[in-house]
C-alpha positions as CSV (number, residue, x, y, z in Angstrom):
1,X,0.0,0.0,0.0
2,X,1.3,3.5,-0.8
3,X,1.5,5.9,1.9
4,X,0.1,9.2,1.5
5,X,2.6,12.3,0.9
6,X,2.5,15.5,2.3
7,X,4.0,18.9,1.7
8,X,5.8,20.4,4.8
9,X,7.4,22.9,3.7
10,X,8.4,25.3,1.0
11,X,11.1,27.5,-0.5
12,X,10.1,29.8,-3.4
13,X,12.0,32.2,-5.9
14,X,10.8,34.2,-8.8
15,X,11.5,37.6,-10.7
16,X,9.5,38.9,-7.7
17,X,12.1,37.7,-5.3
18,X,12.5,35.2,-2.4
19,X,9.4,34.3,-0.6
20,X,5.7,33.0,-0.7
21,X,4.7,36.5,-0.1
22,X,6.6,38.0,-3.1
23,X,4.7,35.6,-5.5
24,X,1.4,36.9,-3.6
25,X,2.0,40.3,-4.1
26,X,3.5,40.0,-7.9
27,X,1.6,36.6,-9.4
28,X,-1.4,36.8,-7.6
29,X,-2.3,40.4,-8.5
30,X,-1.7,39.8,-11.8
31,X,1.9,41.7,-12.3
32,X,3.8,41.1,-14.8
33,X,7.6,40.9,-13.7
34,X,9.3,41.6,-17.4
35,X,11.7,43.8,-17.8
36,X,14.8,44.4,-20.3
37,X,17.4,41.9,-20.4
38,X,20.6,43.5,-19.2
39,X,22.9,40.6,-18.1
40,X,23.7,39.6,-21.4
41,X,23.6,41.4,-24.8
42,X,20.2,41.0,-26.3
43,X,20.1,43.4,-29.4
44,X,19.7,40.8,-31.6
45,X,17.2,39.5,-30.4
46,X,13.5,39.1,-31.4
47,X,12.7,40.7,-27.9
48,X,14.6,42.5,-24.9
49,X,12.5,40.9,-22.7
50,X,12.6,38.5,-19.6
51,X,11.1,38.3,-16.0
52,X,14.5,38.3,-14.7
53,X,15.3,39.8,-10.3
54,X,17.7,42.4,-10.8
55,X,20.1,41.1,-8.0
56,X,20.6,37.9,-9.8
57,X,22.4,40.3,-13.0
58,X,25.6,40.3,-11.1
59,X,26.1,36.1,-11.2
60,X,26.1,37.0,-14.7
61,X,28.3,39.7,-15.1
62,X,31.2,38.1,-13.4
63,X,30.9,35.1,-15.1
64,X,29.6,33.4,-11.7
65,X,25.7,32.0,-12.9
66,X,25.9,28.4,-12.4
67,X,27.0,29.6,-8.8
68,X,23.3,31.4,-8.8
69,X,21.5,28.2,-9.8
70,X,23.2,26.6,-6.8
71,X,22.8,29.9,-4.7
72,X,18.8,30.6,-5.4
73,X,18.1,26.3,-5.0
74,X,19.9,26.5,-2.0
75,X,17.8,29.4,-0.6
76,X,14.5,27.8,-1.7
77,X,15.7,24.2,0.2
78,X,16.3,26.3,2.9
79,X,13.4,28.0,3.4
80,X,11.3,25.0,3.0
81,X,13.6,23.1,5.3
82,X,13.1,25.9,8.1
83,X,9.1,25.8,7.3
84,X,9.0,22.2,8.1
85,X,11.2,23.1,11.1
86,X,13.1,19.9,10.1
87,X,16.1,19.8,12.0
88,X,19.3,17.3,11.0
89,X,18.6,16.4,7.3
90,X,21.3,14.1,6.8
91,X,18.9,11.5,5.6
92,X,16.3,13.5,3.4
93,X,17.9,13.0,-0.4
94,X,17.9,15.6,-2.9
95,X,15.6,15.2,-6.2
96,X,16.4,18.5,-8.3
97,X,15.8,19.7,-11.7
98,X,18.2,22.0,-13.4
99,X,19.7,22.9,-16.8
100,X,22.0,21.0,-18.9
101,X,24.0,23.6,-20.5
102,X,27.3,24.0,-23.0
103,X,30.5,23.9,-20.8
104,X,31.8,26.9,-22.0
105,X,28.7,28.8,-20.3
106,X,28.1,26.1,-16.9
107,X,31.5,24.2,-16.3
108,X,29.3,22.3,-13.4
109,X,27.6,19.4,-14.5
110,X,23.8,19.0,-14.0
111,X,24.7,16.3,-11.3
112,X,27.7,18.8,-9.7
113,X,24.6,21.1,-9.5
114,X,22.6,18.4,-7.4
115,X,25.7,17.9,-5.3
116,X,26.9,21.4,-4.2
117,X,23.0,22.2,-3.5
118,X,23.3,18.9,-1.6
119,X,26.4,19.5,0.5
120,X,25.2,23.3,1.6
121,X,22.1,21.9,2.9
122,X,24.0,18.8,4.3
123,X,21.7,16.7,2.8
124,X,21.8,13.0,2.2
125,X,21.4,10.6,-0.5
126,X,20.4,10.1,-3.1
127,X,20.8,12.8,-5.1
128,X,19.5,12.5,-8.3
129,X,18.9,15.2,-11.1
130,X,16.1,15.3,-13.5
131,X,16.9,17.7,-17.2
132,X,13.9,17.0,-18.8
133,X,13.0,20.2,-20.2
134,X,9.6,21.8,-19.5
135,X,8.3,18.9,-17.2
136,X,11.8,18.6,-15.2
137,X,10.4,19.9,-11.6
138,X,7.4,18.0,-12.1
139,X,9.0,15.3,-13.0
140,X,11.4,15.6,-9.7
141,X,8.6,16.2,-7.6
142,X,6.8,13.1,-8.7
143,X,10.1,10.9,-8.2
144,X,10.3,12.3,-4.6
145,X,6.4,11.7,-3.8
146,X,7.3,8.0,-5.0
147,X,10.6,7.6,-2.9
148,X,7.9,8.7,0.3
149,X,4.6,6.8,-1.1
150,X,7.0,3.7,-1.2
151,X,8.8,3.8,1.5
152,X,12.3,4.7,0.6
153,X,12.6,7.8,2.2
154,X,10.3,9.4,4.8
155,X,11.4,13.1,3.4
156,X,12.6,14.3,0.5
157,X,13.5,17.7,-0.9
158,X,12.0,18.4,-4.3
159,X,12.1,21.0,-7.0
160,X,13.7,22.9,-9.8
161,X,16.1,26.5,-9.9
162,X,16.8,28.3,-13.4
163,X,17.7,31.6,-14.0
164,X,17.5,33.1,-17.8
165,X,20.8,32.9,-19.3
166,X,22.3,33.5,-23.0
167,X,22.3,30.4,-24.0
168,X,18.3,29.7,-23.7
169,X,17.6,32.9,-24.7
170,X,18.9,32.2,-27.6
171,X,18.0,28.9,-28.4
172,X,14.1,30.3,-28.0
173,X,15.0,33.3,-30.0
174,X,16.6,31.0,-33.1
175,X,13.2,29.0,-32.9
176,X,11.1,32.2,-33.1
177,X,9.4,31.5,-30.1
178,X,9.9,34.6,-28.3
179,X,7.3,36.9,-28.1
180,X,8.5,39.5,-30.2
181,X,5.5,42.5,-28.6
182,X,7.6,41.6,-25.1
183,X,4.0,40.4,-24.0
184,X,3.3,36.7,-22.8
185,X,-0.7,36.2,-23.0
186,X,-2.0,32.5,-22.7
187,X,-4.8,31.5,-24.5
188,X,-5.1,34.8,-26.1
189,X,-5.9,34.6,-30.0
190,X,-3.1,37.6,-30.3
191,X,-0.6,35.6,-28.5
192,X,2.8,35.6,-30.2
193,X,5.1,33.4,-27.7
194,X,6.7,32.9,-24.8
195,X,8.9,35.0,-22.4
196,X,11.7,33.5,-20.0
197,X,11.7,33.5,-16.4
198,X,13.9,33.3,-13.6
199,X,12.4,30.6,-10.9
200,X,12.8,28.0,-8.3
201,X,11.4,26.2,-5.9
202,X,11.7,23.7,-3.3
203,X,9.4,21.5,-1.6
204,X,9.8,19.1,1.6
205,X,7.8,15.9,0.8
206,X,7.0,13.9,4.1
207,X,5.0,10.9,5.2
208,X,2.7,11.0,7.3
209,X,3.9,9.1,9.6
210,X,7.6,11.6,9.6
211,X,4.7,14.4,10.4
212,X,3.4,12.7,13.2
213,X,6.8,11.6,14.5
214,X,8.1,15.4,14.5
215,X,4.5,16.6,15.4
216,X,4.2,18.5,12.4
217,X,1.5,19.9,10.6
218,X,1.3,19.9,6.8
219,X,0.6,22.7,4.4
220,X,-1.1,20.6,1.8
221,X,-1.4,16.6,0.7
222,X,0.2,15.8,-2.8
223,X,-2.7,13.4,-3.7
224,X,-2.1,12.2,-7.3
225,X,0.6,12.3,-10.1
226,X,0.7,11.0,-13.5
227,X,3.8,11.2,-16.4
228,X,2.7,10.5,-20.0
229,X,4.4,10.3,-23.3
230,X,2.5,10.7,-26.3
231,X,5.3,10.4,-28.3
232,X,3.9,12.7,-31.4
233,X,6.6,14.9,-32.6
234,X,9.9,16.1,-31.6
235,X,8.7,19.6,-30.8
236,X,4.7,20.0,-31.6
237,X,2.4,19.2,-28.9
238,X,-0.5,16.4,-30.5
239,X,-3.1,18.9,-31.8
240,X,-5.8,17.2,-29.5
241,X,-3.5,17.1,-26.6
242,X,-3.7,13.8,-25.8
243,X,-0.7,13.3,-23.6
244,X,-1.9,16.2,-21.7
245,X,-5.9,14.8,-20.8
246,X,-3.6,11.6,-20.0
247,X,-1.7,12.9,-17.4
248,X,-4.6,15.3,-16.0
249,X,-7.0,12.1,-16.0
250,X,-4.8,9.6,-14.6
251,X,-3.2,12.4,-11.5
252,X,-7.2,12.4,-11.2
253,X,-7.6,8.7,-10.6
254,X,-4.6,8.4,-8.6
255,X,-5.8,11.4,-6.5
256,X,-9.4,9.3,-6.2
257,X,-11.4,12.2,-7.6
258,X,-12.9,12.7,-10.4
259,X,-13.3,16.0,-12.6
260,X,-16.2,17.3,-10.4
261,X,-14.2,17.9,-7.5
262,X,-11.2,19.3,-9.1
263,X,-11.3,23.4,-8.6
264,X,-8.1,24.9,-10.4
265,X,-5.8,24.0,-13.0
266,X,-2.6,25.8,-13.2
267,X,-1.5,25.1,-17.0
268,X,1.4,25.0,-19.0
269,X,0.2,28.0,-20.9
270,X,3.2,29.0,-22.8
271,X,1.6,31.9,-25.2
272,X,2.9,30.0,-28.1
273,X,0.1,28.8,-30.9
274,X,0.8,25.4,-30.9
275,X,0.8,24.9,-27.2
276,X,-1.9,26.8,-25.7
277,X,-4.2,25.3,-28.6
278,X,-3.5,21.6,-27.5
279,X,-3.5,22.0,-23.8
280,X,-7.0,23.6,-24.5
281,X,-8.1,20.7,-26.6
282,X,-6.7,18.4,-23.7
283,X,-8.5,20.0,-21.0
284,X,-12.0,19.7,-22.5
285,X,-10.7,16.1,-23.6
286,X,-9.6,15.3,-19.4
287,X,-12.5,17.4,-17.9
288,X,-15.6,16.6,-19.8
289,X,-18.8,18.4,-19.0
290,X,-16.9,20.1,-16.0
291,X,-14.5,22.0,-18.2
292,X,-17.3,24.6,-17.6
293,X,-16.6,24.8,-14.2
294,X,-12.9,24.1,-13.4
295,X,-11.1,27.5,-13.3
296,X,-7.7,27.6,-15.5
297,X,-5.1,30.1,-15.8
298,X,-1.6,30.5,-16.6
299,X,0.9,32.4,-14.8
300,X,3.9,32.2,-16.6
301,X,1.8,35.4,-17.9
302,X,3.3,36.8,-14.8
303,X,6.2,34.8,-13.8
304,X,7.9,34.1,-17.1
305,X,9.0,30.6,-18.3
306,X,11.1,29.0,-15.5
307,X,12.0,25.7,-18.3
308,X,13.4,23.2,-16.0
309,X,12.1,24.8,-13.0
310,X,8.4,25.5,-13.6
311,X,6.8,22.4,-12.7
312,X,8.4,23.1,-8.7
313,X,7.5,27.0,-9.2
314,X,4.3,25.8,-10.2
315,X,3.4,23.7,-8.1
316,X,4.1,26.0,-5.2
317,X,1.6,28.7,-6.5
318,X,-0.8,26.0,-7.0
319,X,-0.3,25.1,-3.2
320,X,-0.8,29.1,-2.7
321,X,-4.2,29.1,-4.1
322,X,-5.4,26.0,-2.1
323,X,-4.0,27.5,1.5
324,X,-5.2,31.6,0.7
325,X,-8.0,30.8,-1.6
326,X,-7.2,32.7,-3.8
327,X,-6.5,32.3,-7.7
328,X,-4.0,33.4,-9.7
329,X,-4.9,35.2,-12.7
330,X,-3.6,34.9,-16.3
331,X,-2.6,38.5,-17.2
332,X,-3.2,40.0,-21.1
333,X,-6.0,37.8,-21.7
334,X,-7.9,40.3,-23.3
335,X,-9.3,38.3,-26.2
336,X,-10.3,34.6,-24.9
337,X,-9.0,31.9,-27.9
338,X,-12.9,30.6,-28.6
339,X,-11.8,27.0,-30.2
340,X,-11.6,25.4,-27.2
341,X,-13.5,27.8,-24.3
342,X,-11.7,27.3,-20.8
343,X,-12.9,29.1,-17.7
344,X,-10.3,31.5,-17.3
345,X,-9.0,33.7,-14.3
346,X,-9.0,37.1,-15.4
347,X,-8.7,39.0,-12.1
348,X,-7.4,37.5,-8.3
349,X,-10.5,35.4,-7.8
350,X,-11.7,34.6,-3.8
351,X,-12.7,30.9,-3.7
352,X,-11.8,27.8,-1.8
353,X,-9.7,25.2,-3.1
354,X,-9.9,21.7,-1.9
355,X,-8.3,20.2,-5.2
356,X,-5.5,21.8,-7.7
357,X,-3.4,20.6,-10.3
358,X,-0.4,21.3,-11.8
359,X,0.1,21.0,-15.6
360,X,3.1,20.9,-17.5
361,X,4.5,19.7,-21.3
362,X,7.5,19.5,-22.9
363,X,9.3,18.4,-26.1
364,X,9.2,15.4,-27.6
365,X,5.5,14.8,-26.3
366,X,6.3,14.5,-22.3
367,X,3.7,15.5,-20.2
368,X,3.1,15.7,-16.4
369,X,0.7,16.3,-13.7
370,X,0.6,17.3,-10.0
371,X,-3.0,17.0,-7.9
372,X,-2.5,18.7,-4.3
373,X,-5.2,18.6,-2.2
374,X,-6.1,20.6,1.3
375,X,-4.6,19.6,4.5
């Protein structure tokens, strides 16, 4: 029997800075955090824009930014480490996703990343590193619930740090994929791309029985996850978004709901055409007759595009809007796409959340889906 997993704590980073209460004040109203690129040279570029914190410039002006991927994960595992008030984590492994980069730009490996985050935290083992693209925090988050729901580990830190550098910039820019007005609008029929994102965040899975042991209290129940493949192109999403109403339907049945109980979906909602298009199509696929009544929206409207790290930054606002009751709200959706109609968050809308979930996709046809639930 799998044991049921728990969130404890929480570390969170985003162009809005360090802090749950950053993200309230920036993604929750509805902010936009973009601003002109300035730690590298972007005049070439279809865009100038990125939701990038100003501090994290100088990791990139001294030649120092895979030290800030290791310095804002660190931060994050911290903070959720001291939420938890988890004392001694010698045991509790590391699952973290990160960015695989060219050596001349990050002379750490992906896995030296894992480690140094590791050793500052004096955590244990294992320590394992998930590079997946778009669905890399989800991903990590998922192999951690399943190290706690099986009993391998009775804690385990979770989650994802990027921060925007040249070399994604300008691998998004060569794919056109940028948003060339400097505007990221989900599900918008004037959408015209994506924008990049600094983000992390970290997340102390527990079992229940850990909670009891410490006499803890958790912030929220991570009750279903599902991974799915669909295996349609190297880059295009299926047009129907069938690995996405896969993933949303079987985190559903692994959570033990069904669509009627599910409140919120945060989704992928890149801005792109493709995307936005499919995850629609997937939604109405996954939620039925209730796609009426489940409230979507996207903030990486707000936040930017963290890549590996949005699943974990995701998640975390997700876990937000169940524990303020509150939702997020997709900013610039000023002209709904009408193909496939979602009920969108327009403004910072007041309502209780029992159930949210977590949506993510990436290349090649990977998809992946979180379902937290109220303590």
């Amino acid at each position: 029997m799998t044991a049921e997993v728990f969130v404890s704590g929480f570390g969170v980073f985003s162009a809005f800075g360090f802090g749950p209460d950053a993200l309230l004040a920036g993604a929750f109203a509805g902010t936009p955090a973009f601003r002109p690129v300035t730690r590298f040279d972007v005049s070439h570029c279809r865009t100038d824009r990125a939701a990038t914190w100003q501090e994290a410039d100088a990791y990139f002006l001294d030649g120092r930014h895979d030290t800030g991927t290791v310095e804002v994960a660190s931060a994050c595992g911290r903070q959720a480490l001291d939420m938890a008030g988890l004392r001694g984590p010698a045991d509790v492994p590391l699952v973290l996703a990160t960015k695989v980069r060219a050596p001349s730009l990050e002379p750490d490996s992906a896995a030296g990343t894992t480690a140094r985050v590791a050793d500052r935290l004096g955590l244990g083992t294992p320590r394992r590193t998930f590079v997946n693209a778009c669905c890399a925090a989800t991903n990590a988050l998922i192999h951690g619930a399943q190290l706690v729901g099986t009993g391998a580990a009775e804690a385990v830190l979770a989650g994802g740090a990027f921060l925007v550098d040249r070399q994604a910039f300008g691998l998004f820019d060569a794919a056109q994929a940028l948003a060339a007005d400097g505007r990221l609008r989900p599900f918008d029929q004037d959408r015209k791309g994506v924008l990049l994102g600094d983000g992390a965040a970290m997340l102390l899975l527990e079992s229940g029985k850990s909670l009891r042991a410490r006499g803890a209290e958790p912030l929220a129940r991570l009750a279903g996850w599902a991974m799915t493949d669909d295996a349609f192109h190297v880059a295009k999403p299926h047009v129907e978004g069938a690995g996405a109403a896969a993933a949303v339907t079987g985190a559903l049945r692994r959570g033990g709901i069904g669509p009627d109980r599910l409140t919120y979906v945060n989704a992928h909602a890149t801005g792109t055409p493709f995307n936005d298009a499919a995850e629609a199509a997937g939604l109405h696929t996954a939620l039925g007759d209730q796609t009426e009544t489940v409230y979507v929206s996207g903030t990486k409207s707000t936040t930017g595009h963290a890549l590996e790290a949005s699943g974990a930054l995701e998640a975390v606002i997700s876990l937000l809007a169940i524990r303020s009751s509150v939702l997020p709200p997709t900013a610039g959706l000023d002209r709904p796409d009408t193909r496939h109609p979602l009920r969108h968050v327009t403004a910072p809308e007041r309502i209780d959340v029992p159930y949210a979930l977590s949506l993510n996709s990436s290349v090649g046809g990977v998809n992946a889906a979180i379902l937290l639930a109220a303590a």
